[in-house]
C-alpha positions in Angstrom: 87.9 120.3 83.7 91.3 121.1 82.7 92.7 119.9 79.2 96.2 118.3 78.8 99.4 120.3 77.6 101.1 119.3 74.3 104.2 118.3 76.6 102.4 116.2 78.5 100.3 114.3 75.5 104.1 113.9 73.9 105.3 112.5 77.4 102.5 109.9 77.2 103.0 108.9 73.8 106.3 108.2 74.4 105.8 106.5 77.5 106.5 102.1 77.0 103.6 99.9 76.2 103.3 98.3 80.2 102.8 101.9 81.6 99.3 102.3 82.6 97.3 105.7 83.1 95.3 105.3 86.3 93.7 108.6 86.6 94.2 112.4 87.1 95.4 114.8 89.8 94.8 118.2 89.5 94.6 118.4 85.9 97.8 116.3 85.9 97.9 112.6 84.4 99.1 109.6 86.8 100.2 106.7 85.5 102.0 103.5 87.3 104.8 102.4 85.6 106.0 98.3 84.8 108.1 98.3 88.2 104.7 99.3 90.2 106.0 103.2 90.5 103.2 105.9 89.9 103.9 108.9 88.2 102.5 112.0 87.7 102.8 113.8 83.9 103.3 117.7 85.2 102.3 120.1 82.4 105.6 120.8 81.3 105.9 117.1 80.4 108.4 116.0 83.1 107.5 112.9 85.0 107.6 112.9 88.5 107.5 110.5 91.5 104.3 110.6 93.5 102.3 108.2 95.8 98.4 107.6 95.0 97.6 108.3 99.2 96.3 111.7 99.2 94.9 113.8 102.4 91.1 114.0 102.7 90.3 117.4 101.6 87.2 119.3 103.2 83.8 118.8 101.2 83.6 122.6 101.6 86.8 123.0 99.3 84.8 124.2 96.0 87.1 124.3 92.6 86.6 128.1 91.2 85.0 128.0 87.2 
């Protein structure tokens, strides 16, 4: 489990009341914005355009502790 940067807890704090957080990529909050747009919060804080289709990744893909 990776724990969120303090640029990206300020970013979502100052984020409007209609955005929604949907989930996480990659350590990496998404949210989907009032116009229907998803974003992801990257750990520097910036928001970025992103799509919530993602390849299929192999069940052999472990994450490393």
């Amino acid at each position: 489990m990776q724990l969120m940067t303090e640029r990206q807890l300020a970013s979502l704090r100052e984020l409007p009341s209609e955005a929604r957080v949907i989930g996480t990529r990659d350590g990496c909050p998404l949210v989907r914005d009032a116009d229907g747009d998803y974003l992801c919060v990257l750990p520097n804080g910036q928001l970025a355009r992103t799509s919530i289709v993602q390849s299929v990744r192999s069940y052999l893909q472990l994450d490393r502790a």
